[in-house]
C-alpha positions in Angstrom: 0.0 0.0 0.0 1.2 3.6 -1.1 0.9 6.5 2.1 -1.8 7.8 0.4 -3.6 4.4 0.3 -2.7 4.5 3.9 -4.1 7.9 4.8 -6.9 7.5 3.4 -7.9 3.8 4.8 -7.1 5.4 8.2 -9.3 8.5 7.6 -11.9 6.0 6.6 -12.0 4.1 9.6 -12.2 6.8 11.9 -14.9 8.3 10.5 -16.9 5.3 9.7 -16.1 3.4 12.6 -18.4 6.1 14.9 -21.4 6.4 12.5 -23.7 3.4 11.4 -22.3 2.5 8.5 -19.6 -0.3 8.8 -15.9 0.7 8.9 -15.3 -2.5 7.9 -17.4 -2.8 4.6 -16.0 0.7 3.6 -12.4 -0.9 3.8 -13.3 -3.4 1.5 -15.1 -1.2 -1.2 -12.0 1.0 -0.6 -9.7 -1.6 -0.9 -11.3 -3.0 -3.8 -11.6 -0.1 -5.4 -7.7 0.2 -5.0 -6.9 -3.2 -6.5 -5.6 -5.1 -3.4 -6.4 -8.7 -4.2 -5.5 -9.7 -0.9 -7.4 -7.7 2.0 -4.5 -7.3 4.6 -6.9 -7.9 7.7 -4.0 -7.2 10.1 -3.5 -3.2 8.8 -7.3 -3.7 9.2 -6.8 -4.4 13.1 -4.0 -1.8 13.6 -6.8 1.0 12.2 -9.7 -0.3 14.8 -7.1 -0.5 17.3 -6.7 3.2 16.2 -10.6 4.0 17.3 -10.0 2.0 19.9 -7.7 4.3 21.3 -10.0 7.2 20.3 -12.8 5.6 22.5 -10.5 5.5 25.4 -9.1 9.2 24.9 -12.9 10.0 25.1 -14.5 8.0 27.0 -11.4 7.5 29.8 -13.2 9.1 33.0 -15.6 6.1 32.5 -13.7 3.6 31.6 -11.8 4.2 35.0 -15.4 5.0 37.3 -16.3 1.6 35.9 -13.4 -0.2 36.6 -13.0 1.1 40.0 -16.8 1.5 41.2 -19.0 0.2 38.6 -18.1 -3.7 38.9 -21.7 -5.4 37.7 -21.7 -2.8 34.1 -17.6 -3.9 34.2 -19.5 -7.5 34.4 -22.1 -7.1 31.8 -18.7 -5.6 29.8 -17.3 -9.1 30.0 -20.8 -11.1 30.0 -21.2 -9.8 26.2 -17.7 -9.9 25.2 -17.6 -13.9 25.6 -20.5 -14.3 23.7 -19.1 -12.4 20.9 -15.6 -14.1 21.1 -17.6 -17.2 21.0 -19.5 -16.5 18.1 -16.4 -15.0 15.8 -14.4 -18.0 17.3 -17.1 -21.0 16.2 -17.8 -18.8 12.8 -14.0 -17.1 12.1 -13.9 -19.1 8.6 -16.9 -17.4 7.5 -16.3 -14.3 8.7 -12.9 -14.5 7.0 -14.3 -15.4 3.9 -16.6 -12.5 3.4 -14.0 -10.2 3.4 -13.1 -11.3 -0.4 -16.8 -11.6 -1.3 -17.6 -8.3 -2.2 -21.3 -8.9 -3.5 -21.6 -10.5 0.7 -20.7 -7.2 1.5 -23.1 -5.2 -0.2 -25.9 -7.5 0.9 -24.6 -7.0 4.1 -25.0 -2.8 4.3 -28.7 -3.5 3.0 -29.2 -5.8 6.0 -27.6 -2.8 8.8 -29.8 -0.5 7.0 -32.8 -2.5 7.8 -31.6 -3.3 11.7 -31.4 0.5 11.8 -34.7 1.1 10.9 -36.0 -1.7 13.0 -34.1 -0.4 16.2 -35.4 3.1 15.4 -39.1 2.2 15.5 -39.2 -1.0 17.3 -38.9 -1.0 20.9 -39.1 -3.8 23.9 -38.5 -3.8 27.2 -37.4 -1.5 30.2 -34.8 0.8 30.7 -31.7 -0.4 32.7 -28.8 -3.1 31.3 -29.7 -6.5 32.4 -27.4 -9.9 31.8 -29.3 -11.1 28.9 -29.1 -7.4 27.2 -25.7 -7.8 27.4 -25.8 -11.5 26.0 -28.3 -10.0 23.2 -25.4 -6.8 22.2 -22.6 -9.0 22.4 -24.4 -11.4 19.9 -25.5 -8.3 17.9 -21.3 -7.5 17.7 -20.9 -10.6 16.8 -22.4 -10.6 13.5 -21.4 -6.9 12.6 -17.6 -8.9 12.6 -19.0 -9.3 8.9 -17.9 -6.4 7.0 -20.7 -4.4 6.2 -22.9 -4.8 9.4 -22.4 -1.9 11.4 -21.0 -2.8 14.8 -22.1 0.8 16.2 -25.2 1.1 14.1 -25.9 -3.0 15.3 -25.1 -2.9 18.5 -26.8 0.6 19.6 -29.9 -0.3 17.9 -30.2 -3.4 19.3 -29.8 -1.4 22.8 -32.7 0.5 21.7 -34.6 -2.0 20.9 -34.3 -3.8 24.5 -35.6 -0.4 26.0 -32.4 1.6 26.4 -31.8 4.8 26.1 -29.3 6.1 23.1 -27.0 7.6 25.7 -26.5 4.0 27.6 -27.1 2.1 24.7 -24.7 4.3 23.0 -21.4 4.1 25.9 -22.5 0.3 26.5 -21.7 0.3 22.5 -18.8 1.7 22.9 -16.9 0.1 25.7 -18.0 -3.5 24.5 -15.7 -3.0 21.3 -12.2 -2.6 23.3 -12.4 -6.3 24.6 -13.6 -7.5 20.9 -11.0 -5.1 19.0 -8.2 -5.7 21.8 -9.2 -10.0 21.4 -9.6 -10.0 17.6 -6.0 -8.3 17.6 -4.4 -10.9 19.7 -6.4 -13.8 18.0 -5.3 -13.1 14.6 -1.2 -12.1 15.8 -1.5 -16.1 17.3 -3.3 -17.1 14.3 -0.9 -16.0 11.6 2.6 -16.2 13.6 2.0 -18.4 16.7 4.2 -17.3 19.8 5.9 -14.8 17.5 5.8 -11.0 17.0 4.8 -10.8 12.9 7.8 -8.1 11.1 4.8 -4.9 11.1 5.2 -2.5 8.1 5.7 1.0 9.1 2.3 1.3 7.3 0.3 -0.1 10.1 1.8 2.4 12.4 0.8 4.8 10.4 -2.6 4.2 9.8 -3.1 3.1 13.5 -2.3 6.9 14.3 -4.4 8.4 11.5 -7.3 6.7 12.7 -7.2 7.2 16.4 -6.8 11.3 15.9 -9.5 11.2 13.1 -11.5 8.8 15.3 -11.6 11.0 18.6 -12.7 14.2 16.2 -15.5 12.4 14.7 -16.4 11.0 18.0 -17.1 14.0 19.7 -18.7 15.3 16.4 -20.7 12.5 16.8 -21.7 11.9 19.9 -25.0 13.9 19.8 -26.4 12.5 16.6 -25.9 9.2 18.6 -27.4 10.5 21.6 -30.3 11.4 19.9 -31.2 8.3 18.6 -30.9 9.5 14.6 -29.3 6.4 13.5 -32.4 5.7 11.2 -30.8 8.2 8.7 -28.4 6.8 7.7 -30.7 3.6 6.9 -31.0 5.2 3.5 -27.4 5.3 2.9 -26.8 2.0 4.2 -29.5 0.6 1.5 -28.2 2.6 -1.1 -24.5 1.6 -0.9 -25.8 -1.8 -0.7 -27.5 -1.8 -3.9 -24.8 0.3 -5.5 -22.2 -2.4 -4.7 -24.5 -5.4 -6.0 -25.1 -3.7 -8.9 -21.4 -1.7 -10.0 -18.6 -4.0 -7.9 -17.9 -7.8 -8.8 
């Protein structure tokens, strides 16, 4: 990948990776696009580490408060982190696979735009996180490892559907994706070099840093369009991209 390539796949990611509309999926259509034949799902890693990062730089007061004081939301953390390590684990194979299947992809943007639609007008039960909430988000994060599905746009609507509110639903969103970003790294380093450190490219450095500065920005751009619950707009573009890459990208 050129610097530019770089740049811009980190731009990408910290943008996208805050609004409903799959970071992941965009990296494909923008790798695509770009010619790699290969998707190098390890520079993909570095750039969610990236937001990761950005989430933390944000949302670090909490972080710490829960750690410290809040131990049953720290709890809840963990409950829904398992069930989405399970589920990427028993499925990894899969999920690997639909990273080179670009029509998957599009079908997969239509399918968040639809879940964002259905969390904006659908809702059941009470306010307040419970265990299985947290089992139901985890499992919503889960499937939005495809790229495509929205982890934000899956995982706060699914909040909203069980009754939260879009601030709770929203940091609950949020702090769930460390454990699955930090795991996913660590999984795929074991995967692809065993007990050894993998030689990484100056490139992956680069784009790590790109999108954690680009990532805080947009998240505190962002923050109030998630608050508010306006997810549902960006249904449309969801949909649209969808169709666009069924129709345009083989």
């Amino acid at each position: 990948m050129t610097f530019i390539q770089v740049v811009i796949s980190g731009i990408i990611q910290g943008v996208t990776e805050f609004l409903p509309i799959s970071s992941s999926g965009h990296l494909v259509i923008l790798h695509k696009l770009m010619s790699m034949t290969e998707p190098d799902i390890l520079f993909d890693i570095f750039l969610h580490l990236g937001t990761v990062v950005a989430i933390l730089i944000v949302f670090g007061k909490e972080a710490m408060e829960i750690i410290l004081h809040k131990r049953r939301v720290l709890l809840l953390i963990l409950l829904g982190s398992i069930v989405t390590f399970a589920c990427v684990v028993f499925f990894i194979k899969d999920i690997e696979a639909a990273f080179n299947d670009i029509r998957m992809v599009g079908f997969m943007f239509i399918i968040t735009g639809i879940w964002l639609m259905l969390g904006n007008l659908m809702r059941f039960g009470t306010e307040g996180l419970t265990g299985v909430k947290a089992i139901i988000i985890g499992l919503a994060q889960a499937i939005a490892a495809l790229p495509g599905i929205s982890r934000s746009g899956a995982t706060i609507s699914t909040g909203l559907f069980l009754g939260l509110d879009g601030q709770t639903s929203a940091k609950f969103s949020f702090l769930l994706s460390i454990p699955a970003v930090i795991g996913a790294f660590i999984f795929k380093l074991k995967a692809q070099h065993g007990l050894g450190f993998p030689e990484l490219h100056p490139n992956y450095f680069i784009g790590f840093l790109v999108s954690c500065v680009i990532g805080v920005i947009s998240l505190k751009l962002l923050l109030r369009v998630l608050y508010r619950n306006r997810f549902h707009w960006f249904a449309a573009y969801c949909i649209a991209l969808g169709i666009a890459v069924l129709l345009f990208l083989k």
